[in-house]
N, C-alpha and C positions, 0 to 999 in steps of 0.2 A: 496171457502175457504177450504174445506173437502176436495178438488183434489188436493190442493196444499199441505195441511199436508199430504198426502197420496206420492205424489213425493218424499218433502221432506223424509220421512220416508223411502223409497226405497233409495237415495241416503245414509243414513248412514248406511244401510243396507249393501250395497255393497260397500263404502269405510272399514267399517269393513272387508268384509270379503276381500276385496283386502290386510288389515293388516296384517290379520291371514297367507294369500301366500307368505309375505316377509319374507324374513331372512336378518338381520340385524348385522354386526359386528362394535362396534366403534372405530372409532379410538384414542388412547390415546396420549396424547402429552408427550416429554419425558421429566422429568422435576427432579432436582437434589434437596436432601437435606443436608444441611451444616449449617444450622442454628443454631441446638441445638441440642445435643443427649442427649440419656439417661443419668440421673445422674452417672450410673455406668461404664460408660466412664470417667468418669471425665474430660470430655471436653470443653473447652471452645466456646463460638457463635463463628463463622466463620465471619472476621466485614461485613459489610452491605453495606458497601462503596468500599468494593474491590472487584475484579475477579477473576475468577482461570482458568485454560486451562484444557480441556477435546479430548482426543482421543481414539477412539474408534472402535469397529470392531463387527462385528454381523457374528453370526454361523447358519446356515440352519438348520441342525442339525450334529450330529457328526463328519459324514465322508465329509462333505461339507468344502471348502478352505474358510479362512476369507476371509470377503467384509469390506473394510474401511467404516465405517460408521460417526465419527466423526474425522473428523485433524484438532487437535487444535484447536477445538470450542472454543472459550471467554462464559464462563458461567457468569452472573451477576444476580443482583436480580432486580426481575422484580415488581416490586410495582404495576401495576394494576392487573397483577393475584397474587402477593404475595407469590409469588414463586422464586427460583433458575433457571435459566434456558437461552438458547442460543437468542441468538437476532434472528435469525430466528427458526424457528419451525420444530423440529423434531418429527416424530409418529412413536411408537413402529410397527414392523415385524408383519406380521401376522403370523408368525409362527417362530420357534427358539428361539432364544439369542442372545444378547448384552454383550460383554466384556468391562469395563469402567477403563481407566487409568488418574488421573485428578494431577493435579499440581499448584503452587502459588509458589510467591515471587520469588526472586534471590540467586543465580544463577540459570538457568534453565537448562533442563533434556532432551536428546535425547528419545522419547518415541515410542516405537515399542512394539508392543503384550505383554505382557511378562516381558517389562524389561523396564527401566530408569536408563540411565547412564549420567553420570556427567566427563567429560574428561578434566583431566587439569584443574579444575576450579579454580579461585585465589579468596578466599574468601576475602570480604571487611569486615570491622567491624560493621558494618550497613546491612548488609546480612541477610537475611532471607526465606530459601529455605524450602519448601514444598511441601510435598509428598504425597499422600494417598491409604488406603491403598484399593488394586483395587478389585472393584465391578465385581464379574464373576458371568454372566447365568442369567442375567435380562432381563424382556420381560414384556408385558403388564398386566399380573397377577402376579408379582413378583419382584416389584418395587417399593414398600409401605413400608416406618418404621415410623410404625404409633406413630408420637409423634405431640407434639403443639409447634407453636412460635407464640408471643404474642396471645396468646386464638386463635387459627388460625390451623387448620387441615392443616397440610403438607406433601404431600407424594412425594416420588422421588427417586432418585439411591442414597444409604448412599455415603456419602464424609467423611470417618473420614482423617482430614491430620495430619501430623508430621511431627516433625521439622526435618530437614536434618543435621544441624548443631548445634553446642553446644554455650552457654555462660557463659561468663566465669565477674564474676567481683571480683575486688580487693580493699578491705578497708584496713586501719589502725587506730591504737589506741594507747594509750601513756595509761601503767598498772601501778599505783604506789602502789598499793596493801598492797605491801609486809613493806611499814611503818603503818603497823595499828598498835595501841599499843606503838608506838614509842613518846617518849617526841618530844613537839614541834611539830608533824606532818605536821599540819596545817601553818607550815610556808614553806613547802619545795615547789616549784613550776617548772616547768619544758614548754618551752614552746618549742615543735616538729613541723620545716618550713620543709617541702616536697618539697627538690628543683625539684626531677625532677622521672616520674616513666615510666614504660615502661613495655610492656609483648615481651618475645622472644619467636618465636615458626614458625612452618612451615605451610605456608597457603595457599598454591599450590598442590592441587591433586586429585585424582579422586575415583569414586566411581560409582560402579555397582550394582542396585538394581533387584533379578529376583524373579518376584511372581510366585506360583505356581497354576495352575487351582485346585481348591480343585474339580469338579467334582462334585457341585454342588453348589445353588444359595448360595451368600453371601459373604464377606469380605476378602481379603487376606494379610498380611503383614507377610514380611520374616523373623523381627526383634523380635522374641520371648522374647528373654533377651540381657541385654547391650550386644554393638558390638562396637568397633572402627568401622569396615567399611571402612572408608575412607583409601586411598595409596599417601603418600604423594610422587610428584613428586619427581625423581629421578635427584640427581645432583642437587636442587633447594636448595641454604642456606637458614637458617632461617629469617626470618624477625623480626622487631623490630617495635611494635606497639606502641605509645606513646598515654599518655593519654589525651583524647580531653582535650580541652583547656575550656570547659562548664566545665570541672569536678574538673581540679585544679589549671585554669590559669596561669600565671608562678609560684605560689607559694600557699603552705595552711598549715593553721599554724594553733596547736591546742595545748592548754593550758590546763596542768593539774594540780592541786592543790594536794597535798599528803592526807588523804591516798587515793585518788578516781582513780577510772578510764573511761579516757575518753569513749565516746559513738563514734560508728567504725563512720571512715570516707571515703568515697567510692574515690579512687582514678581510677579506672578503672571499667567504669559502666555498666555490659551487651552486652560485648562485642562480636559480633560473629566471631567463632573460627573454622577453621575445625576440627570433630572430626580425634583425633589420640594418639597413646601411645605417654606419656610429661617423659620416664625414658632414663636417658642416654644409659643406657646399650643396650639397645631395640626398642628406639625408637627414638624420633629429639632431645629429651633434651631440653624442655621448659624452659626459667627459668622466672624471675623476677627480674627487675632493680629496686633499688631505690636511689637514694641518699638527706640526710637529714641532718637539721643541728639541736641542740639540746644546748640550751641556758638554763640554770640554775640560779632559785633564791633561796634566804634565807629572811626571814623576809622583800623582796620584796624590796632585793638591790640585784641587778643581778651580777653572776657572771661568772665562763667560762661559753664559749662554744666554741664547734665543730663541726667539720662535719664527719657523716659516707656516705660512699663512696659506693655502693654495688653494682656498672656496670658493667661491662668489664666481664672481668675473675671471677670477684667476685660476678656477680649476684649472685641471689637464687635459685638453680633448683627446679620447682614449685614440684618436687617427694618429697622433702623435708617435704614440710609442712603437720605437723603430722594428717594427715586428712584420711591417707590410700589410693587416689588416684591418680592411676599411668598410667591412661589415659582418655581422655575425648569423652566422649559415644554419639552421637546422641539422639537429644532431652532431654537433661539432662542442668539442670545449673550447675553452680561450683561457690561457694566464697571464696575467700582464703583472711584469714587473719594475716596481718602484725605486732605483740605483740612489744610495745619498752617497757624496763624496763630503770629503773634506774640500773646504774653498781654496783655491790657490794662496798657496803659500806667501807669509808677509816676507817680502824684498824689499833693497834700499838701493838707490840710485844716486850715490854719491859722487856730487862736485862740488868746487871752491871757485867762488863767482871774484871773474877779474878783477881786477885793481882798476877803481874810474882815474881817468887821467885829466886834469884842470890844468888852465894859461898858468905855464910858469912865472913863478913870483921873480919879479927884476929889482935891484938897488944899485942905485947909478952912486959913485964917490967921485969928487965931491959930489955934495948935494946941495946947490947952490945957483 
């Protein structure tokens, strides 16, 4: 028994010290965060259920030619390590950097080192293109943004993304305001049918995104402050988006009682738009169609109505409305809203027109 503790005891003796002669580096798996950032992003979770593409390139070090390290990896969330990350398994360099360029949604982006271009793309209104902004100089000790998702340590290459594209939505409302105070008010009623709306604008063109290596580890995006960006194709007339049929069917009809005013009604709901200057002068000339019919009651026996017309030639160029925006920016919404009043009020201007005055009649006596 005492020969065999006395073995034993030599054996850990020397697997020790076989530990102490090894050198050991491990390897780290590359693994992406999108889940959640800092508050001071004001970011929203990346969902859960989607993917995003990753391409990527690793540097030796300085004077060394990039090595493609990821084409268009499919990034997803992986639920048993609880992570972001490639369906197969990537491990950081053991020496150098990793340049990371990731993307989502449609249209999608030709992605080379550097840059993300969009050629020609014809925006849908259900579009939504995504872009992030590109991780430079990451490697196994500098790939950590240490935050939580669900009480959950996450570490990984930041993915903050942005939206590429704008939206844009358009309500209306029926103001009758301007009877308050007025006798009667409460009898006046006005009911506003939406026959038909529509946004005119150009949605064919492209856009050239280039980051710059800041030259050291962390985040890059070239869009500092609002930018159009996008070029709309040349030669390409505008198009004419109508409003789904989920938003106002063939008709939407909103009833306003005097003195109130109705509560907005979305006739075109978040729509995506390519960014671009909406001024005539300068840019495609967005406008807005609508045409409406506007039926009138009195003590709740109806009487005219008409239709305003505002199509053709007589859309509404969207520079118009008094909101100060005179083109639509990446990553930005837009609501524009449609005010109907009532028409100025019928008045009378009453006078009693002079008395003409004529050569008084003479009769001389005698008359002889």
């Amino acid at each position: 028994m005492k020969k065999f503790l006395i073995i034993a005891a030599a054996a850990i003796v020397a697997a020790a010290a076989c530990t102490k002669s090894e050198t050991r580096t491990p390897d780290f798996e590359v693994r992406f965060q999108v889940a959640n950032y800092t508050p001071a992003t004001r970011a929203e979770a990346f969902d859960i259920n989607s993917t995003f593409s990753t391409s990527a390139w690793f540097h030796e070090n300085e004077t060394a030619a990039a090595q493609e390290f990821m084409d268009s990896e499919v990034i997803s969330w992986q639920s048993a390590s609880r992570s972001w990350a490639p369906s197969r398994v990537y491990f950081w360099p053991k020496t150098g950097w990793v340049n990371f360029f990731s993307q989502a949604g449609t249209p999608a982006a030709t992605i080379t080192e550097g840059q993300a271009a969009y050629s020609a793309k014809t925006i849908a209104i259900t579009d939504d293109a995504l872009l992030a902004s590109a991780a430079y100089r990451y490697n196994a000790n500098k790939n950590v943004y240490d935050i939580q998702y669900e009480s959950t340590d996450v570490q990984g290459v930041p993915t903050l993304f942005h939206h590429i594209l704008s939206k844009v939505t358009v309500q209306v409302r029926f103001d009758a305001s301007e009877l308050t105070g007025k006798a009667d008010a409460d009898k006046y009623k006005w009911n506003l049918v939406i026959d038909e709306a529509s946004l005119i604008y150009a949605n064919k063109g492209s856009l050239t995104v280039n980051f710059t290596d800041p030259a050291a580890t962390g985040q890059a995006w070239p869009y500092t402050t609002a930018t159009v960006g996008w070029v709309p194709t040349s030669g390409e007339a505008n198009v004419t988006e109508a409003a789904p049929a989920a938003n106002i069917g063939s008709t939407k009809t909103i009833t306003t009682v005097a003195p109130n005013v109705s509560d907005p009604n979305i006739l075109l709901d978040e729509i995506s738009v390519m960014p671009q200057d909406v001024t005539a002068a300068t840019g495609t000339d967005a406008k807005f169609a609508v045409k409406f019919t506007i039926t009138e009651f009195y003590d709740n026996v109806e009487g005219i109505h008409y239709t305003v017309d505002l199509t053709g030639t007589d859309a509404i160029p969207v520079s118009d409305f008094t909101n100060g925006v005179n083109a639509w920016n990446m990553n930005y919404k837009y609501t524009y809203t449609l005010t109907v009043k009532p028409n100025k009020t019928v008045t009378f201007d009453p006078a009693v027109a002079e008395w003409e005055s004529v050569t008084d009649p003479e009769y001389i006596y005698p008359n002889a």
